[in-house]
Structures are given as C-alpha cells and as structure tokens.
N, C-alpha and C positions, 0 to 999 in steps of 0.2 A: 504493500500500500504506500509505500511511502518514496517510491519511485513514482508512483501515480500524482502523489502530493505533491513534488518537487517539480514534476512536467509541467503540471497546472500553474503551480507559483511563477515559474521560467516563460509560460505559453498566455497570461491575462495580459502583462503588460501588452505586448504582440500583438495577440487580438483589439487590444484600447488603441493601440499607432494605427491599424491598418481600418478598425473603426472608423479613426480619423482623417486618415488620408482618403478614404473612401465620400465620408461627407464633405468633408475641402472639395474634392477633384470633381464632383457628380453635380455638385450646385444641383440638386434636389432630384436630379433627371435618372429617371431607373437603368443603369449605365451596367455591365454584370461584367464589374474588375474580376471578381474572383473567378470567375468562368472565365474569362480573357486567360487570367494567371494558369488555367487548368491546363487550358488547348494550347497556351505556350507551353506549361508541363511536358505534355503529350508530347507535342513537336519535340522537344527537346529528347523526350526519352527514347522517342524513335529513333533518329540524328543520330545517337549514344549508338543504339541498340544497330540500329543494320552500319555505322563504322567498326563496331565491333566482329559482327559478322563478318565485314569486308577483311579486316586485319585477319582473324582467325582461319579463313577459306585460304589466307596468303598471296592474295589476289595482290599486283603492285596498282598503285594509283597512275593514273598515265600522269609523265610528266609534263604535258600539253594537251588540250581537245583542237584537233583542228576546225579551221575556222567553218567548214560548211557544216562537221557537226556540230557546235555551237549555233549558228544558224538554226540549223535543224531541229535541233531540242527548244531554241527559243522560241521558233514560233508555234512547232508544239504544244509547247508551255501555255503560249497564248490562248492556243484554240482549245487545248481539253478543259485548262480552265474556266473560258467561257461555256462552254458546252455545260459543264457540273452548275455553274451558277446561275444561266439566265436559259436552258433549254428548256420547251416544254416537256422531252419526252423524259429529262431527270427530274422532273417534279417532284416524282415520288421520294425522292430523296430528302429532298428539302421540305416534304407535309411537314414530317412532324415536327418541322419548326417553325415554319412561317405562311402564311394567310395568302392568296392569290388573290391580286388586287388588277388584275388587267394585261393585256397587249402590251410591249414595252418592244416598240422597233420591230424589225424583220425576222417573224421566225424566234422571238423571244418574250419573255415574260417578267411582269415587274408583279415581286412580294413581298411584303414586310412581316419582321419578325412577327410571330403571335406571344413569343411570354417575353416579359421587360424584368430584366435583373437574371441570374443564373446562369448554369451552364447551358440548359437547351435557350436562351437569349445570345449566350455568346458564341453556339454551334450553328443559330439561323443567320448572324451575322455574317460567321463565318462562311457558310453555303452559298449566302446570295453573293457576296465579293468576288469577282472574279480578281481583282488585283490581291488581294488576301489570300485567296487561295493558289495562287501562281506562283507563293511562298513553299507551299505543301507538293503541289504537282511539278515543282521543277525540281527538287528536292527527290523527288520518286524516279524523273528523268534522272539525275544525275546518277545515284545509287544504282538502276538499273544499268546505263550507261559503265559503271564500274564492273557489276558483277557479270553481265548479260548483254555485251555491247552492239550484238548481231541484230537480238530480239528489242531492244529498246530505238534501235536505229530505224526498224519497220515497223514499229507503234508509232514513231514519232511519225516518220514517214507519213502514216496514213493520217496525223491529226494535220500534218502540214498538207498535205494534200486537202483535207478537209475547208482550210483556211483559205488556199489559193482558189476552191471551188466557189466559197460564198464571196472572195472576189470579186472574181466571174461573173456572180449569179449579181451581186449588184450593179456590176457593168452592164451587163445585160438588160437589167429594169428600170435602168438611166436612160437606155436607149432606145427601149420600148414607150417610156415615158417620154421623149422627144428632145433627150441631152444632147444631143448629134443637131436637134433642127438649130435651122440659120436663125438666129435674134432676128424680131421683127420690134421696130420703132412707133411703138404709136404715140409717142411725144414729138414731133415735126416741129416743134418749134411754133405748131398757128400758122404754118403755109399751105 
C-alpha cells in the first residue's frame, strides 16, 4: 500500500499542473489535450516499436532514398492521406467519430467531430486531417520502404497513380466546363 501512497502523493501535484495548463490553453473550448497526448503516445510507440523491429531483422537503413523515390512516396503520402480523411467510401472509418455534415469538393466529404474533449475527439480530428495524418501514412511509407522496398514502391505507385488520375479527371471537367473557351468581352467599353 504504500507504494500506492507514495504514487498518488508524487502523481496530484501533476494532475493540478496539467489541470492547469489544460484550463490556461483551452480558454473554455472543449479542446481533448489528453487525447492529442494519447495519439502522440501511440505515434510514438509505434516509431519505437517497428525501428526496433527494423534494427533487430538487421535490415541497414539506406544511406540515401533516391530522388524519384522520395517523389514517389510523397505524393503517395499525399493521396492515401486524402483518401482516409475526406473519401466517401472510408466513411466508415471515420463514423464512429464524427457526424457527416455534407458534399465538400469533388468526390469528397466534409464532417465534424461528434464528441468535444477525449480521445475519440482527438481520433475524429485526427481522421478528418488529411495534413495530420500524412504525419502517420508517411511514416508507414517510410518503414515499409525500409523493410519491404519492392512492395511499398507498388503501393505507392498505385496511390500516385491514383493522384495523377484525379489530375486528369479535373482537367478534364475544366474543359468540359468550357476552360479551353476563348474569353468573351461583354464590357466594350459603351461602343
């Protein structure tokens, strides 16, 4: 018991600072630090957990990525992250944190979180960001890229393909819509 006693004694002040910092920083607004704190946890313990795996497999680190795959993984990066955060068909993913509030763009969806404060608040954040999560899915590229550099090279592939497609697909609807036609003047100046 008195291991328990002594936690507690060492663990209140702690709890009163981060109490505080939490009211200071939140200015009243249900903002979910601690959930933030979690999913950095998380991130981190994974990070820890497959460089560990990478050391102990004996795999060496390359000493350079060349530049097309860098490239390659970046825009990647780009596109699966979009895909997880604002696609209709990964909704599901995102239910059980946040509310579908409408149409947002091309083939995408705008939601907001459903619970304010906590970890499922800090997980819908996290879901709908695509710049937030292109922290987590380049992170997966890279690691994969260490362990599996054949297979992450033709994942990426196919999200970069995916990306140069909705390129296309918006050049296309530019042009459909009449981006190509000649400007016509109907300010003449009154002649």
């Amino acid at each position: 018991m008195a291991i328990a006693d002594e936690v507690q004694r060492i663990a209140a002040p702690v709890r009163r600072w981060a109490r505080t910092q939490k009211r200071e920083y939140t200015n009243g607004e249900p903002r979910p630090l601690a959930g933030d704190l979690g999913a950095m946890g998380v991130y981190a313990g994974l990070v820890v957990a497959a460089g560990a795996a990478v050391r102990a497999s004996g795999r060496e680190l390359p000493e350079r990525i060349p530049l097309g795959d860098a490239a390659l993984l970046t825009v990647a990066t780009f596109r699966l992250a979009r895909r997880i955060a604002k696609d209709p068909v990964t909704s599901p993913i995102r239910a059980p944190f946040t509310r579908f509030e409408g149409a947002s763009g091309h083939a995408e969806v705008a939601e907001e979180v459903r619970e304010h404060g906590g970890m499922k608040h800090a997980i819908g954040e996290l879901l709908t960001c695509p710049f937030c999560l292109a922290q987590w899915v380049g992170t997966g590229f890279v690691f994969g890229y260490v362990t599996a550099p054949k297979a992450t090279r033709l994942a990426a592939l196919t999200m970069t393909m995916v990306a140069g497609s909705d390129v296309l697909q918006f050049v296309y609807d530019a042009i459909q819509n009449g981006a190509l036609a000649p400007a016509t003047n109907d300010d003449d100046g009154g002649e």
